[in-house]
C-alpha positions as CSV (number, residue, x, y, z in Angstrom):
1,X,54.4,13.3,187.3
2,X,57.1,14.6,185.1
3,X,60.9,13.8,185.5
4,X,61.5,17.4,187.2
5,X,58.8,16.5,189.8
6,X,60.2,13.3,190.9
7,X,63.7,14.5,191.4
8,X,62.6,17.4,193.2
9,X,60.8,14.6,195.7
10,X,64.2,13.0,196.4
11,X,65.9,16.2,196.6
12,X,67.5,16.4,193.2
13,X,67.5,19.7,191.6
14,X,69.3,19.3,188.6
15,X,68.3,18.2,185.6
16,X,71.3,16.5,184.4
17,X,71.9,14.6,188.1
18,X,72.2,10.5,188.4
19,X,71.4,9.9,184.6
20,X,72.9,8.4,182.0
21,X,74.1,10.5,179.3
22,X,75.1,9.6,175.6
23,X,78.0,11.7,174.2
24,X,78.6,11.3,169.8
25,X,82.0,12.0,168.5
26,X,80.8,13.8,164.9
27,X,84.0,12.9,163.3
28,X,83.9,9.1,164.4
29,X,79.9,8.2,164.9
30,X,81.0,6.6,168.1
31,X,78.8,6.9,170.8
32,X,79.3,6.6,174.4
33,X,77.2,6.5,177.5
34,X,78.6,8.3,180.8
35,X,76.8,8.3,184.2
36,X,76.5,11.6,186.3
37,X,77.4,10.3,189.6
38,X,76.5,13.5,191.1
39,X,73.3,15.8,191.1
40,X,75.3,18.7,189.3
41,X,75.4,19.9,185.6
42,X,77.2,18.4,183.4
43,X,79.4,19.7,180.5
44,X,78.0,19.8,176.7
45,X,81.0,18.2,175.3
46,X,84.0,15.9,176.7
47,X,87.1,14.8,175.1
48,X,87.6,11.3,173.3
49,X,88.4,8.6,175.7
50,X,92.1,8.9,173.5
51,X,91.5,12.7,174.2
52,X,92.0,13.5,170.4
53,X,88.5,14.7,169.4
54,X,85.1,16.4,171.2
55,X,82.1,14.4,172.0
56,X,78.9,16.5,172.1
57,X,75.9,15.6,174.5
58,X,73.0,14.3,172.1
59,X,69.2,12.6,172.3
60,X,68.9,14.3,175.8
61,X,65.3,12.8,175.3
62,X,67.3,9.7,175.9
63,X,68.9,10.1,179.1
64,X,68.1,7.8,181.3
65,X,67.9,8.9,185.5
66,X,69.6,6.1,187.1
67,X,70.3,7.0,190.5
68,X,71.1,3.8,191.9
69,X,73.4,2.8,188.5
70,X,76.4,0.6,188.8
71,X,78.8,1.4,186.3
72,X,81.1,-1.4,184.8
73,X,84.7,-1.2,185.6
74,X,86.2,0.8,182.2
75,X,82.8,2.9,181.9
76,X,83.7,6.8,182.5
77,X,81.9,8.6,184.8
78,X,81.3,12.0,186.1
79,X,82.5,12.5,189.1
80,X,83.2,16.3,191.1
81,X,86.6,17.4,190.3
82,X,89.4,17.1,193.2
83,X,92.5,20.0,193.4
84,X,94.6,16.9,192.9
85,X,93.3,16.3,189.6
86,X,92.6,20.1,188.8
87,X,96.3,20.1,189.1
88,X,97.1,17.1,187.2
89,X,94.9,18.6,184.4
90,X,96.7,22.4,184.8
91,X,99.5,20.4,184.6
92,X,99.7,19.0,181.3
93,X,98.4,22.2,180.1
94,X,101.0,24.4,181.5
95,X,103.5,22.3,180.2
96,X,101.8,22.6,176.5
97,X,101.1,26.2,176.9
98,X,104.1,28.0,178.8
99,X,105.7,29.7,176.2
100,X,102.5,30.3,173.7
101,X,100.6,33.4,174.1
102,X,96.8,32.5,175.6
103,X,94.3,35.2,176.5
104,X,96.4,37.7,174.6
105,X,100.1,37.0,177.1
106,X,102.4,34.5,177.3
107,X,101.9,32.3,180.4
108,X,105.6,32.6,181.2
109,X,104.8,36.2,181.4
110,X,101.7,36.0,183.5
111,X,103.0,33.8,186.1
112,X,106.7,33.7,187.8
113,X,106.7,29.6,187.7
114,X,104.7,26.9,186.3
115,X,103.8,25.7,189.8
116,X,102.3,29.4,190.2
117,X,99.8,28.8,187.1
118,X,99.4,25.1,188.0
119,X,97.5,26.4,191.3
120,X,96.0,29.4,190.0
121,X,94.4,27.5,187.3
122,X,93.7,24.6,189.3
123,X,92.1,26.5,191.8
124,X,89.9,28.7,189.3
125,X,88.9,25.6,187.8
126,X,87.5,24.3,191.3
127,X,85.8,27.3,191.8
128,X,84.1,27.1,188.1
129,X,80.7,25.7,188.6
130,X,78.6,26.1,191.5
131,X,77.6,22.6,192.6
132,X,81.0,20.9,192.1
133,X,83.1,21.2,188.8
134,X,82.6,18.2,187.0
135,X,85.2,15.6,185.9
136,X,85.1,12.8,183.6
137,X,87.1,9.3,185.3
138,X,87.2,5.8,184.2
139,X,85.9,3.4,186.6
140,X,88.3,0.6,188.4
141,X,87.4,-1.7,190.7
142,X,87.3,-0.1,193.6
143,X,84.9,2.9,192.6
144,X,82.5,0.3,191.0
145,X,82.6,-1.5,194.4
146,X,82.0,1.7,196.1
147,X,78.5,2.5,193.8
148,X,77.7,-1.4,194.3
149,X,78.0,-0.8,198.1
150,X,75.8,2.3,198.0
151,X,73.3,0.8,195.6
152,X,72.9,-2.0,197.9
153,X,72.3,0.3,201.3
154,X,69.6,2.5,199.3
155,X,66.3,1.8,200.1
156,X,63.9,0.3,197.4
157,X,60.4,1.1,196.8
């Protein structure tokens, strides 16, 4: 039975859901592992964990489904993206980007206030993907006691 198969049978569709993923930064060599929490795509590259360089998705051969995975407080994770953190995202890039011309216009043009391109964006960016936007978060305590919870309820074979 191949990997497609067996997700299907639990009622995964996508190919990317509950496995572990390794990411390379090119410039670096440094290689991380981050979980998809969620049965939705994932994105080809993430920023560095110091958000200075792209990490690309590599050895997809190697990813390994882990549905019932714990992750380690400090791992990163992908997790669906919340309008509270769309916004704090939009946020910082407003603030980068208000007087600069993007897409051709400057923002300050495009939208009377920040605030105004805060939500706009914010709310495009939550509307992005069709299963859930995905966002990358680093795991405290609590969300690894959450996945420990779950893992323990799930039934075992």
């Amino acid at each position: 039975m191949d990997d497609r198969s067996s997700r299907e049978d639990k009622g995964y569709q996508q190919p990317e859901g509950f496995k572990l993923m390794q990411y390379r930064d090119d410039a670096t060599g440094e290689v991380e592992w981050i979980w998809n929490s969620r049965n939705a795509v994932t994105p080809f590259v993430v920023r560095s964990r110091d958000g200075l360089r792209n990490m690309t998705h590599v050895r997809w051969n190697e990813d390994a489904y882990a549905p019932g995975w714990v992750p380690n407080v400090g791992d990163r994770i992908f997790v669906n993206l919340t309008i509270e953190r769309a916004r704090e995202h939009r946020r910082k890039y407003v603030e980068r980007n208000w007087e600069r011309v993007v897409y051709g216009e400057k923002m300050s043009d495009r939208w009377p206030t920040k605030e105004a391109a805060i939500e706009d964006l914010a709310r495009a960016d939550m509307e992005s993907f069709g299963l859930g936007t995905p966002d990358v978060v680093v795991v405290d305590a609590e969300t690894r006691a959450r996945f420990a919870k779950a893992a323990a309820q799930r039934p075992t074979r």
